[in-house]
C-alpha positions as CSV (number, residue, x, y, z in Angstrom):
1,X,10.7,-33.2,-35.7
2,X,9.4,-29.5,-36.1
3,X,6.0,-30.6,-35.2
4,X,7.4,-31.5,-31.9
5,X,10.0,-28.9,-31.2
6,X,7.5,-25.6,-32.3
7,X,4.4,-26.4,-29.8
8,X,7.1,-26.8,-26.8
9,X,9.1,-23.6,-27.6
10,X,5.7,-21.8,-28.1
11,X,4.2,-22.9,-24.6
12,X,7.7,-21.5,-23.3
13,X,7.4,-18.0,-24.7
14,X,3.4,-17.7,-23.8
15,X,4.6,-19.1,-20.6
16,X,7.4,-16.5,-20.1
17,X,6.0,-13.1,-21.7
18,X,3.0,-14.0,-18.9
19,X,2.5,-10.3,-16.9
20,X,4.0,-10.9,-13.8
21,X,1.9,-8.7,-10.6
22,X,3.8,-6.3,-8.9
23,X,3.7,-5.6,-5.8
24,X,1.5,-3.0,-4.2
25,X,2.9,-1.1,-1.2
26,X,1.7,2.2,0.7
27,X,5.1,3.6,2.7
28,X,4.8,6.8,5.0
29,X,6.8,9.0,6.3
30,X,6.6,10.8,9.3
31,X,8.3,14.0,9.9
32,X,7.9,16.7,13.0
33,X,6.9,20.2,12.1
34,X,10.5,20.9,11.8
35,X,11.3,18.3,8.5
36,X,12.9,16.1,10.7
37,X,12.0,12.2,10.7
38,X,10.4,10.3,13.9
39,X,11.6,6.9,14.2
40,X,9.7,4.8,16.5
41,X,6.0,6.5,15.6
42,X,3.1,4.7,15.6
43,X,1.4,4.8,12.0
44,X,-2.4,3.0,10.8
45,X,-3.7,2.8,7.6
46,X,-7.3,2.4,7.2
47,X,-10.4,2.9,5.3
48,X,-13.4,4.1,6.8
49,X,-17.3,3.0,5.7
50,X,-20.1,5.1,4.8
51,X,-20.9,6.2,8.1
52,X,-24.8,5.2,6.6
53,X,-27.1,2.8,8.0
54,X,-26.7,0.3,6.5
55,X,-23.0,0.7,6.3
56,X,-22.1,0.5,2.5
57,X,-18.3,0.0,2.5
58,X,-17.5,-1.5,6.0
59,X,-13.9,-1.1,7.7
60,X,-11.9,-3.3,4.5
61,X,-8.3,-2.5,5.7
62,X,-6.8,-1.4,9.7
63,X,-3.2,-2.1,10.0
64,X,-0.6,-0.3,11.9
65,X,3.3,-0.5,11.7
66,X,6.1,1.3,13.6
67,X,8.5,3.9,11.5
68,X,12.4,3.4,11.2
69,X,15.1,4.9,11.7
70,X,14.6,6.9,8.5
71,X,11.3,7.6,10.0
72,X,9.5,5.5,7.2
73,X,7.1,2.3,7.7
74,X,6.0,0.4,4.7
75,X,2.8,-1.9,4.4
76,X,2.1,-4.3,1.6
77,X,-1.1,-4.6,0.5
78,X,-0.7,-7.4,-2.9
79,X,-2.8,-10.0,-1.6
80,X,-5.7,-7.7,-1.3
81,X,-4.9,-6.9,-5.0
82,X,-6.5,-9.1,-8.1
83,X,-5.2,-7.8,-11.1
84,X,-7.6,-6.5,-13.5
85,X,-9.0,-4.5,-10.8
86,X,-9.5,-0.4,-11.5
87,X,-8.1,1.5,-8.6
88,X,-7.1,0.1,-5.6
89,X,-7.7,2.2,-2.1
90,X,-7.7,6.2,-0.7
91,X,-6.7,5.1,3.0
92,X,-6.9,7.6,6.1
93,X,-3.4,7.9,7.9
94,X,-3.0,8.4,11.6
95,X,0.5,8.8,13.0
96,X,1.5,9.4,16.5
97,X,4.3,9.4,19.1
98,X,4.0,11.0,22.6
99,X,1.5,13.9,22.4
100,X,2.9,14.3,18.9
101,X,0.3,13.5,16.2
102,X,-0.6,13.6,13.0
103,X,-3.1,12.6,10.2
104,X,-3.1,12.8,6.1
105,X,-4.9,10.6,3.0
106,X,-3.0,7.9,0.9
107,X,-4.1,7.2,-2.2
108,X,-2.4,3.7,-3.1
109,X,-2.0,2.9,-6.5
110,X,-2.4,-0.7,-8.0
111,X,0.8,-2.7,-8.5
112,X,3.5,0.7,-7.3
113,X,4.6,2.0,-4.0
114,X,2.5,5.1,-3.3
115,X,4.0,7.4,-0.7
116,X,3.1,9.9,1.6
117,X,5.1,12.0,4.4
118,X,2.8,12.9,7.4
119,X,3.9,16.1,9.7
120,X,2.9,15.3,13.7
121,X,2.8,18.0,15.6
């Protein structure tokens, strides 16, 4: 009766103690040059390539979202990730409303929610 109980409950721990992925988000902020938040800017995230003929790392990532109200937009980058992978992605920021505009780096960490606050001006 053991025999047949033990292999079942093992499977069902190996099964459960499995690491799960988490998920791996960039979120920005924008802010005026006063601290204040802009809802309703324009923000991309993208990664530019070597600039070299032939280009080495071609454009991998170009996507653009609109803040908040809490002048924050989030982008979700998980299926991109494969776990095991070392590092993940240094993206350029551009952020912009009006004539207001803006630019910073974002270096988004594997499996966590990396943030960054850009000032437009």
């Amino acid at each position: 009766m053991w025999a047949l109980i033990m292999p079942v409950v093992l499977i069902s721990f190996m099964m459960t103690s499995c690491d799960k992925e988490e998920d791996t988000i960039a979120s920005v902020t924008v802010t005026d040059s006063e601290g204040a938040v802009v809802a309703g800017a324009t923000v991309r995230l993208y990664a530019e390539g070597s600039g070299e003929e032939p280009v080495i790392n071609p454009l991998r990532f170009d996507t653009t979202g609109t803040t908040n109200g809490a002048g924050k937009v989030t982008f979700n980058f998980s299926e991109f990730y494969k776990q095991g992978q070392a590092g993940f992605a240094v993206l350029d920021i551009e952020a912009y409303k009006g004539e207001l505009e803006g630019s910073s780096l974002i270096k988004v960490e594997e499996e966590e929610t990396s943030e960054e606050t850009v000032v437009i001006e």
